[in-house]
The first five atom37 places (N, CA, C, CB, O) and aatype in JSON, in Angstrom:
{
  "aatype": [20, 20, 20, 20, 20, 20, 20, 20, 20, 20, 20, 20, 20, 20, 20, 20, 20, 20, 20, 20, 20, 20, 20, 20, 20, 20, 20, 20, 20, 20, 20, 20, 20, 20, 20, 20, 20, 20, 20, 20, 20, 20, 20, 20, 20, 20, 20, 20, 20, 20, 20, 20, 20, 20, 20, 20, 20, 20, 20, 20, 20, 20, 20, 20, 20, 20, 20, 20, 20, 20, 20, 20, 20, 20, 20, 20, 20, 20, 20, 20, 20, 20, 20, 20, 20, 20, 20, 20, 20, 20, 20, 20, 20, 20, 20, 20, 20, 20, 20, 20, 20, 20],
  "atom_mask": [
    [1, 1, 1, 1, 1],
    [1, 1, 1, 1, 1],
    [1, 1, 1, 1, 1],
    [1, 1, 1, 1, 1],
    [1, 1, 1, 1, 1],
    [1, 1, 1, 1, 1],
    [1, 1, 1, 1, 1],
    [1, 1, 1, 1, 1],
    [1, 1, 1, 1, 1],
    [1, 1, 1, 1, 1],
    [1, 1, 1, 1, 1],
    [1, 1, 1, 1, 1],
    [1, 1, 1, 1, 1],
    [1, 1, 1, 1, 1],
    [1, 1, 1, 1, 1],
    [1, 1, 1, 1, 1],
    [1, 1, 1, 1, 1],
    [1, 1, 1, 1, 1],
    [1, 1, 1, 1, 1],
    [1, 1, 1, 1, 1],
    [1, 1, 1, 1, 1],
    [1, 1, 1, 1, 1],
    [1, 1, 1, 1, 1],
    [1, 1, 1, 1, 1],
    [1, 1, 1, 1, 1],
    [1, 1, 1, 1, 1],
    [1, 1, 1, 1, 1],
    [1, 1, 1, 1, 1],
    [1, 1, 1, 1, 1],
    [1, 1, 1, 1, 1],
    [1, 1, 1, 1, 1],
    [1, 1, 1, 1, 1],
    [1, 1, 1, 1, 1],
    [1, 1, 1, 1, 1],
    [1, 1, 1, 1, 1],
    [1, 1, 1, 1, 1],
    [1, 1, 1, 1, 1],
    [1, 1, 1, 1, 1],
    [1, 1, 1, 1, 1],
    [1, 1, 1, 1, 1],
    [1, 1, 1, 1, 1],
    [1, 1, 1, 1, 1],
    [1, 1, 1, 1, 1],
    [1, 1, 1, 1, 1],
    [1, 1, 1, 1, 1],
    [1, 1, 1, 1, 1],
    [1, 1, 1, 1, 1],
    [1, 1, 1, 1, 1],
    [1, 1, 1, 1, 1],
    [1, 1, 1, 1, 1],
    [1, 1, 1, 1, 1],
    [1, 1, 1, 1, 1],
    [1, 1, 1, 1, 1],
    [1, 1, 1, 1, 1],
    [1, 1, 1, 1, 1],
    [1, 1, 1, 1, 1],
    [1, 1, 1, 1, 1],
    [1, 1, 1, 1, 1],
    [1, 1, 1, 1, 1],
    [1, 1, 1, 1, 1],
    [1, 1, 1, 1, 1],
    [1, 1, 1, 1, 1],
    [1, 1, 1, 1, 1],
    [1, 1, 1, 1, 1],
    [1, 1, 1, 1, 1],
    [1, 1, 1, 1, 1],
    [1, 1, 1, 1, 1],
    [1, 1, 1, 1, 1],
    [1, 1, 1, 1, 1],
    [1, 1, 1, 1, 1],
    [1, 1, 1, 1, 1],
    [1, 1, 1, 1, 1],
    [1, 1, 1, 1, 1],
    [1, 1, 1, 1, 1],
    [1, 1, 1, 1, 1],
    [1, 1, 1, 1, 1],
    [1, 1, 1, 1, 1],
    [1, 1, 1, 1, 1],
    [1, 1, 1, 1, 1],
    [1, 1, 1, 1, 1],
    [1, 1, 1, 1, 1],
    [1, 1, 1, 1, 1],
    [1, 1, 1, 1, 1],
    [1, 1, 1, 1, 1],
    [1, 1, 1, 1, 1],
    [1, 1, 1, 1, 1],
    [1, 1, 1, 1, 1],
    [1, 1, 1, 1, 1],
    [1, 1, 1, 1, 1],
    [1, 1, 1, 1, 1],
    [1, 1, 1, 1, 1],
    [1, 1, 1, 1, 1],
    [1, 1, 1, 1, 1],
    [1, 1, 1, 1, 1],
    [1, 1, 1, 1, 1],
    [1, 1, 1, 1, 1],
    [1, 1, 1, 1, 1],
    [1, 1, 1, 1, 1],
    [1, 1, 1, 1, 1],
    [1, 1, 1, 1, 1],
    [1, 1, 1, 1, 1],
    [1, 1, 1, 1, 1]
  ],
  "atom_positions": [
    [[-31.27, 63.92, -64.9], [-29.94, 63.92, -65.5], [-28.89, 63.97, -64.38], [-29.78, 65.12, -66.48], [-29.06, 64.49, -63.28]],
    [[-27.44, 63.14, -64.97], [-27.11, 63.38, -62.93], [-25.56, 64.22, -63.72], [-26.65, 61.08, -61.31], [-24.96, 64.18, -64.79]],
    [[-25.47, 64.9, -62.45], [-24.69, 66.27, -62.51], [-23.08, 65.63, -62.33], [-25.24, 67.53, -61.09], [-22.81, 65.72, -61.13]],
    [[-22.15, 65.15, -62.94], [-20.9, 64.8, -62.5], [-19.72, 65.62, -61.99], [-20.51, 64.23, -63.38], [-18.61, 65.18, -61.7]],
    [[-20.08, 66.69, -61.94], [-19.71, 68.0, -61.26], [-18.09, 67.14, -60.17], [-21.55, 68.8, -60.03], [-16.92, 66.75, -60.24]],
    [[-19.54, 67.36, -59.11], [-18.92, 66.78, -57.89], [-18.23, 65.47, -57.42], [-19.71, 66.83, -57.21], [-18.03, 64.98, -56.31]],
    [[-17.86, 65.0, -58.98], [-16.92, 63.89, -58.66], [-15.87, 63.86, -59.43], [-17.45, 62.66, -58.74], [-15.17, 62.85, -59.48]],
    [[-15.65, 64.74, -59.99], [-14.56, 64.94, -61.22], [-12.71, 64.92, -60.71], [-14.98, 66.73, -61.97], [-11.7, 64.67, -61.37]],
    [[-12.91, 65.28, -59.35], [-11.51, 64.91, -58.81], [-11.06, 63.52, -58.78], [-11.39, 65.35, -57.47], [-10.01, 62.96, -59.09]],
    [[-12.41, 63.07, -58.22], [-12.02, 61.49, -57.76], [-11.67, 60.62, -59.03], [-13.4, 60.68, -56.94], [-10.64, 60.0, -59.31]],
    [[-13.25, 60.82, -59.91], [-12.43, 60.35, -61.35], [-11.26, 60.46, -62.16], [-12.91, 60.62, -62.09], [-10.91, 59.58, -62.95]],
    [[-10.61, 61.6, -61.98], [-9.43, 61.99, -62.68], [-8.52, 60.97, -61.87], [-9.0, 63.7, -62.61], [-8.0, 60.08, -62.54]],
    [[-8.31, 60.97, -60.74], [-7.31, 60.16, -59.83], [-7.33, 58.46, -60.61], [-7.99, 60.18, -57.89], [-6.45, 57.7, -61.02]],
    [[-8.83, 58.41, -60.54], [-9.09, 56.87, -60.78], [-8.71, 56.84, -62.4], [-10.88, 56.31, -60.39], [-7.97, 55.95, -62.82]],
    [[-9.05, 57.46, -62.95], [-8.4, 57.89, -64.76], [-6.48, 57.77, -64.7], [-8.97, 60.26, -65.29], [-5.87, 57.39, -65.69]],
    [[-5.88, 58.08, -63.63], [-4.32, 58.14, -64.0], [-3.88, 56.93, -63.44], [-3.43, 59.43, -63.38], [-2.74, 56.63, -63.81]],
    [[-4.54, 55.92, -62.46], [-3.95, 55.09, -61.77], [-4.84, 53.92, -62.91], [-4.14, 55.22, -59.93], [-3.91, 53.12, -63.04]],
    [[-5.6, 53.53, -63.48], [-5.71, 52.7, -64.44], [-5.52, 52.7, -66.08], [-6.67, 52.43, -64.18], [-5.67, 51.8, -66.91]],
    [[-5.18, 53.91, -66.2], [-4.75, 54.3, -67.48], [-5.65, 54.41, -68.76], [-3.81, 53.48, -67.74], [-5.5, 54.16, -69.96]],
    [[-6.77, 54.94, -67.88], [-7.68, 55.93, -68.48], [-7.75, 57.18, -69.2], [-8.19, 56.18, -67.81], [-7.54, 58.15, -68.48]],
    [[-8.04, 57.5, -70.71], [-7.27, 58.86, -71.29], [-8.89, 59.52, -72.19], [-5.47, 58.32, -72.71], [-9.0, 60.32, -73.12]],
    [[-9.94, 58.74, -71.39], [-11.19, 59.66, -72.11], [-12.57, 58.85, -71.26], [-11.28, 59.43, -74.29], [-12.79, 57.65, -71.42]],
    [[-13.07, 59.37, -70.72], [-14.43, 59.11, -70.37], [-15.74, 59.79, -70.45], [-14.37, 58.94, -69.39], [-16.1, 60.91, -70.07]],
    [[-16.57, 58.54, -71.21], [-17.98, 59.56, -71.34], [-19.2, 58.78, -70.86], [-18.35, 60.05, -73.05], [-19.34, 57.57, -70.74]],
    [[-20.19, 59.92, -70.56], [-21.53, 59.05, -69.88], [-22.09, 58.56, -71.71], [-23.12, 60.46, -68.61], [-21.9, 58.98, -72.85]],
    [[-22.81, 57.46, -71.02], [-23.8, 57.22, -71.7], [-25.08, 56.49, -71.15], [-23.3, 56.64, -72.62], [-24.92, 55.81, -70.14]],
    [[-26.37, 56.58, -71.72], [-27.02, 56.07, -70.83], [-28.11, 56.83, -70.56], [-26.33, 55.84, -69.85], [-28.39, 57.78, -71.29]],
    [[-29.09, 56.39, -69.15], [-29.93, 56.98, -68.46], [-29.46, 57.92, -67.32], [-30.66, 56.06, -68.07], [-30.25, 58.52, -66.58]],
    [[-27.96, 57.99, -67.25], [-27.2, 59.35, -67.05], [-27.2, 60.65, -67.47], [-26.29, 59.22, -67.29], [-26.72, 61.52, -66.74]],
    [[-27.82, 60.99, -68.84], [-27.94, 61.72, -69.91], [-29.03, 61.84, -70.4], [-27.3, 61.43, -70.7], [-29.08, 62.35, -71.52]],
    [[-30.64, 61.27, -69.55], [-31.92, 61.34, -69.87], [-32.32, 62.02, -68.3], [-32.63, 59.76, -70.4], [-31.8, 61.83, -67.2]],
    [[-33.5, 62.93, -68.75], [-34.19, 63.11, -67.79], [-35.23, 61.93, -66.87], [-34.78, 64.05, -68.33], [-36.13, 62.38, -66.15]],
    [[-34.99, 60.4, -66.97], [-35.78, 59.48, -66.14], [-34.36, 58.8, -65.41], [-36.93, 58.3, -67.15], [-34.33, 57.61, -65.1]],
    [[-33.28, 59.64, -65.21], [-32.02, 58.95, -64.24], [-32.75, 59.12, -62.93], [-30.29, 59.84, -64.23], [-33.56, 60.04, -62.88]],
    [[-32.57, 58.26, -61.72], [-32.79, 58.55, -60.63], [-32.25, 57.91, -59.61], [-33.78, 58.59, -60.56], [-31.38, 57.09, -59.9]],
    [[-32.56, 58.07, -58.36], [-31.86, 57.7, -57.28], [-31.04, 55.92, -57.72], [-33.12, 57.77, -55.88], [-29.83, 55.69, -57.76]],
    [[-32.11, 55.0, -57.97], [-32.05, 53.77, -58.14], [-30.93, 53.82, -59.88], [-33.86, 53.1, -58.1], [-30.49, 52.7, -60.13]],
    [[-30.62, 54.66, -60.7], [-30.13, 54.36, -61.72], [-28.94, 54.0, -61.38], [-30.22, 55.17, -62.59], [-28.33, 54.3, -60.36]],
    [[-28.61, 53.33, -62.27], [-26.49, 53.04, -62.5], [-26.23, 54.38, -63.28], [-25.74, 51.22, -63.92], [-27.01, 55.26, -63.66]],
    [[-25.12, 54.25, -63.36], [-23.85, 54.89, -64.1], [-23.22, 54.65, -65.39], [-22.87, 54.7, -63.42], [-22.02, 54.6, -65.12]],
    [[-23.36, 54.47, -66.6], [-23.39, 53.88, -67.67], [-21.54, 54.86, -68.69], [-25.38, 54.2, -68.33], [-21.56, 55.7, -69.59]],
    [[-20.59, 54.37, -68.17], [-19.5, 55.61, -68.28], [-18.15, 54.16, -69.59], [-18.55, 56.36, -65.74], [-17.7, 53.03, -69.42]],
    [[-18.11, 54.92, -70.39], [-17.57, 54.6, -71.81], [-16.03, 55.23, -71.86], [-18.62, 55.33, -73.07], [-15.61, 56.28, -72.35]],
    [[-15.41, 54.23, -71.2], [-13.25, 54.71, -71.62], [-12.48, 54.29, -72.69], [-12.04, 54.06, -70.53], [-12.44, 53.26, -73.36]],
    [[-12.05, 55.05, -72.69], [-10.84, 54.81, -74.11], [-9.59, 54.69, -72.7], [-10.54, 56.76, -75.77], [-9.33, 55.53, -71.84]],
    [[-8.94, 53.14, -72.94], [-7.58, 53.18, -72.5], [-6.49, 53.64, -73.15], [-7.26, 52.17, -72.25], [-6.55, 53.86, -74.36]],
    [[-5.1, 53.88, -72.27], [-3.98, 54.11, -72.92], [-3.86, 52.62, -74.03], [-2.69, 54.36, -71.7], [-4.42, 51.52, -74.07]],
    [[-2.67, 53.43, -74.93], [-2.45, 52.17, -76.04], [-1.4, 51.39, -75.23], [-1.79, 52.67, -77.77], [-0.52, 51.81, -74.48]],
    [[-1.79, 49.94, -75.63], [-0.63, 48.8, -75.1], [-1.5, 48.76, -73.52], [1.54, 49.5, -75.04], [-0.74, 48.17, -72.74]],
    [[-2.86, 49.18, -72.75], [-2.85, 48.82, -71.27], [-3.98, 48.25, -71.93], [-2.86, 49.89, -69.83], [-4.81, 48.8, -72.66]],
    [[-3.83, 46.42, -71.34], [-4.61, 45.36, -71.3], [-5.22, 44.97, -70.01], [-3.93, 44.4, -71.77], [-4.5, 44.2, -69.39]],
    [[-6.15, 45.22, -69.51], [-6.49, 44.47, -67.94], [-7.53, 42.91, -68.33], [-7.72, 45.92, -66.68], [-7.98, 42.47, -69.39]],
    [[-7.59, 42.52, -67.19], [-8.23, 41.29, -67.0], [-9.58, 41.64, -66.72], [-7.62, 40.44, -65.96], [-9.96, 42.8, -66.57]],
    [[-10.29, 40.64, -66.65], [-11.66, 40.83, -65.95], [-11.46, 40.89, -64.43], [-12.68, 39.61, -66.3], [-12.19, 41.76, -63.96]],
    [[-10.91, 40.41, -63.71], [-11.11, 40.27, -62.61], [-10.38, 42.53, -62.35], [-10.14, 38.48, -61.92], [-10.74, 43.35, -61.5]],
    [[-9.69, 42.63, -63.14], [-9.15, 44.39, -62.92], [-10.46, 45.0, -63.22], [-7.74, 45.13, -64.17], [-10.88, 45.94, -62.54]],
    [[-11.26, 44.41, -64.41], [-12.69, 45.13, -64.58], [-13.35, 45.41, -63.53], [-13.61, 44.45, -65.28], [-13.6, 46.54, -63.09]],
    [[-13.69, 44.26, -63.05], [-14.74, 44.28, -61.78], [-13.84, 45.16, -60.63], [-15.18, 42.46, -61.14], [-14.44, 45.85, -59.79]],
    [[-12.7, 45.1, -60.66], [-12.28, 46.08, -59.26], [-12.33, 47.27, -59.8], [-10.74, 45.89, -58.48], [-12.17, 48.1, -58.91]],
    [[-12.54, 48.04, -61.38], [-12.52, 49.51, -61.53], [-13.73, 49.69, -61.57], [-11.84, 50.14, -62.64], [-14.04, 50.87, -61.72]],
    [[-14.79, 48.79, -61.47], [-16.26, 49.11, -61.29], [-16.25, 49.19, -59.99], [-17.35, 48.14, -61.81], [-16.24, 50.34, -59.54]],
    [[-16.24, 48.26, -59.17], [-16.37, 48.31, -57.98], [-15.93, 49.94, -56.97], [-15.57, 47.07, -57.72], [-16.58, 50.48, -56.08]],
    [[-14.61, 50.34, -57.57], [-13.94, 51.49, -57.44], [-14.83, 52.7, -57.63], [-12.86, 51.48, -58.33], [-15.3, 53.44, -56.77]],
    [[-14.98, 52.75, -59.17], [-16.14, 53.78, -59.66], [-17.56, 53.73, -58.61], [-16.65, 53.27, -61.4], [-18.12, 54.74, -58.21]],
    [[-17.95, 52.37, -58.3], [-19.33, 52.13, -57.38], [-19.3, 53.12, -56.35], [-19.45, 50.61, -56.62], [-20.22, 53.84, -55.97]],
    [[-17.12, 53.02, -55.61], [-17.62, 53.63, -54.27], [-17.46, 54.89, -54.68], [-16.86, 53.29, -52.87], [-17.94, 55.72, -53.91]],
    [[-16.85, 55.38, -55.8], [-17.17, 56.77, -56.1], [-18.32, 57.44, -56.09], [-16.85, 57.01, -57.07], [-18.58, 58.44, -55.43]],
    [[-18.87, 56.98, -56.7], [-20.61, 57.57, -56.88], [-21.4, 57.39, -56.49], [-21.28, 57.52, -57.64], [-22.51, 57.83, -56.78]],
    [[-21.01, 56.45, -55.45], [-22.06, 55.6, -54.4], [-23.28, 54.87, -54.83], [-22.66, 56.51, -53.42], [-24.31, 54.73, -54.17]],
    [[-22.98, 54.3, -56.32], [-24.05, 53.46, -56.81], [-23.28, 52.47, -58.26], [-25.5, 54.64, -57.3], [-22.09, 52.49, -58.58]],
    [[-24.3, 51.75, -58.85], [-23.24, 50.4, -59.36], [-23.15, 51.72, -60.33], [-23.84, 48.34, -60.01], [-23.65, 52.85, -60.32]],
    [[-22.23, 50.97, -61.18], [-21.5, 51.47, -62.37], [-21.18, 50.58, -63.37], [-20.35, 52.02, -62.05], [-20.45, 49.69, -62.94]],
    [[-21.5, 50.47, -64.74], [-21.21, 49.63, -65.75], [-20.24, 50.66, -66.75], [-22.68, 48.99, -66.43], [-20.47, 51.76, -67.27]],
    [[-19.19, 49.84, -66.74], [-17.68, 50.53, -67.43], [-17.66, 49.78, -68.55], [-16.1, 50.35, -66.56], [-18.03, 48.62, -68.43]],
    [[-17.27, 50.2, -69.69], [-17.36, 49.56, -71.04], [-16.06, 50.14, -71.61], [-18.79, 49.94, -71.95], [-15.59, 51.24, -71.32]],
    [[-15.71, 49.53, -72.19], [-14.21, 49.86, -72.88], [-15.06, 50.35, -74.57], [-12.78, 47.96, -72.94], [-15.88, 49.81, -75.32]],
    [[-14.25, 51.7, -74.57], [-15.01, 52.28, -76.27], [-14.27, 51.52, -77.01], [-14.84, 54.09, -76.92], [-15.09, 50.88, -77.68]],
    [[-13.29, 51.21, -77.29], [-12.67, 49.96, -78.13], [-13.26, 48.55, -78.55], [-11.62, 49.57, -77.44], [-13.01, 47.92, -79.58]],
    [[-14.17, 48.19, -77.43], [-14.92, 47.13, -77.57], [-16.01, 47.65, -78.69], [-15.48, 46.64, -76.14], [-16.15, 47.24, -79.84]],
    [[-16.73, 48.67, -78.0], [-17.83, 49.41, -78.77], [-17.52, 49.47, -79.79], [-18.22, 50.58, -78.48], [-18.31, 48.82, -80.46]],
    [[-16.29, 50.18, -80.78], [-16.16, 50.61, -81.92], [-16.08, 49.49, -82.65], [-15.2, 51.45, -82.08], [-16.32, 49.61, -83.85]],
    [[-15.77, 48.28, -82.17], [-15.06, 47.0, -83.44], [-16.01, 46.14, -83.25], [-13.35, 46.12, -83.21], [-15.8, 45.0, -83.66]],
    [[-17.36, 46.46, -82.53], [-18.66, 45.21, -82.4], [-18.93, 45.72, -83.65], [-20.13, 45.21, -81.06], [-18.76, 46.79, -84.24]],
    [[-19.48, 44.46, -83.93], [-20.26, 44.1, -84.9], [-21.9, 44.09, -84.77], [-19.79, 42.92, -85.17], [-22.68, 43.63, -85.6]],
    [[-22.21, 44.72, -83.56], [-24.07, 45.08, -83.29], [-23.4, 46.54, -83.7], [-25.19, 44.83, -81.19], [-22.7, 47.24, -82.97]],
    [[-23.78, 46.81, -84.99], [-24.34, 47.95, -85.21], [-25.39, 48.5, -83.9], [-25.04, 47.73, -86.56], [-25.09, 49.31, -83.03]],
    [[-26.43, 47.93, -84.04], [-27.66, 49.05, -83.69], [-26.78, 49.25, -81.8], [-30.01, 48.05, -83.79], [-26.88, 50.39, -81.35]],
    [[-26.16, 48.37, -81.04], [-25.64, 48.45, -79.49], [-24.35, 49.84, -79.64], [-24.78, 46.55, -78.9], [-24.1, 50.61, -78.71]],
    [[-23.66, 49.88, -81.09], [-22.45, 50.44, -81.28], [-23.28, 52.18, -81.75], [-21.36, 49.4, -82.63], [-22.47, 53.09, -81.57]],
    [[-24.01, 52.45, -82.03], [-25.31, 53.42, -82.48], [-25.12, 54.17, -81.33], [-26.99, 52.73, -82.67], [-24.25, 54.98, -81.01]],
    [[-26.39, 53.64, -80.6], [-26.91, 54.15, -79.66], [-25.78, 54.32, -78.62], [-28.04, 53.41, -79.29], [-25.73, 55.45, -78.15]],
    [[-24.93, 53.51, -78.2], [-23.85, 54.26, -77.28], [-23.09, 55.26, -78.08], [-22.77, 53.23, -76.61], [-22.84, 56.35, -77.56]],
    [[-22.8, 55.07, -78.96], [-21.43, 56.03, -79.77], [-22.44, 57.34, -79.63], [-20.81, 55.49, -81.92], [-22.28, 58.3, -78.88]],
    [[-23.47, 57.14, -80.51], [-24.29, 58.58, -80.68], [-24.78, 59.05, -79.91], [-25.17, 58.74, -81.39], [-25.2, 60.17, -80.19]],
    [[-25.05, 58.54, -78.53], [-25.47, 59.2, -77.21], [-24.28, 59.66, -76.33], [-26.35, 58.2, -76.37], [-24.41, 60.54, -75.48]],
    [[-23.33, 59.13, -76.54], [-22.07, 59.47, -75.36], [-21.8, 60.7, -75.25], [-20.67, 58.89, -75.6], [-21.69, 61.4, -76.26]],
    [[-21.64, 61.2, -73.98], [-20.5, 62.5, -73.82], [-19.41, 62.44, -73.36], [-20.79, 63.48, -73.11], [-19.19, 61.36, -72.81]],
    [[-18.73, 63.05, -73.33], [-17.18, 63.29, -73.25], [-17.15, 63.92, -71.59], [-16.52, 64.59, -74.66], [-17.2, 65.15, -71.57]],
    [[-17.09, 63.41, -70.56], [-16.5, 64.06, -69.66], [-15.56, 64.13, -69.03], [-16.88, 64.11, -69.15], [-15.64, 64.83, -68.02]],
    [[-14.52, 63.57, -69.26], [-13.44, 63.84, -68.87], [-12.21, 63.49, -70.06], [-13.4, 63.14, -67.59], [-12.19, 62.34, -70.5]],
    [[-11.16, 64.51, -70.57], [-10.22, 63.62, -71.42], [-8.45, 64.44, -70.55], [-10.6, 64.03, -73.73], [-8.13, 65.54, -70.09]],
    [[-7.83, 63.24, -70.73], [-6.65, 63.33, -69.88], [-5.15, 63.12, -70.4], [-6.87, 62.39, -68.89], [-4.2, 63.22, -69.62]]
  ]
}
């Protein structure tokens, strides 16, 4: 399970400068088989009215990467809530935690 303890400053910083107002793990972050080789599997709710591009995606992953010093897959919970895969919208919604809200 990986401990987010020790990065909670950096995230908060990276949470006010993209307009980030809730982040939660989900994932093999939150199982006991996470390990050295795992990603980062982390679920945001943006501010209302902030739209980014893909190309802003890939630089707040990339960002998050050098945070934690490993990849990171960022998912917007907005996307999650209005898919239409039930069983993909499940398993993230009902596994997520809440670690940071701002």
């Amino acid at each position: 399970m990986f401990d987010i303890r020790p990065y909670i400053e950096k995230l908060e910083e990276f949470c006010r400068r993209w307009g980030i107002t809730e982040v939660a793990l989900f994932g093999s972050a939150l199982r006991d088989d996470f390990g050295p080789d795992s990603d980062i599997d982390l679920l945001a709710r943006f501010e209302s009215g902030v739209h980014w591009t893909i190309l802003d995606h890939v630089q707040m992953e990339d960002e998050l990467a050098e945070i934690f010093g490993r990849k990171v897959d960022l998912v917007n919970r907005m996307a999650v809530e209005e898919s239409e895969n039930t069983r993909r919208k499940k398993a993230i919604l009902g596994t997520a935690e809440v670690i940071l809200v701002r």
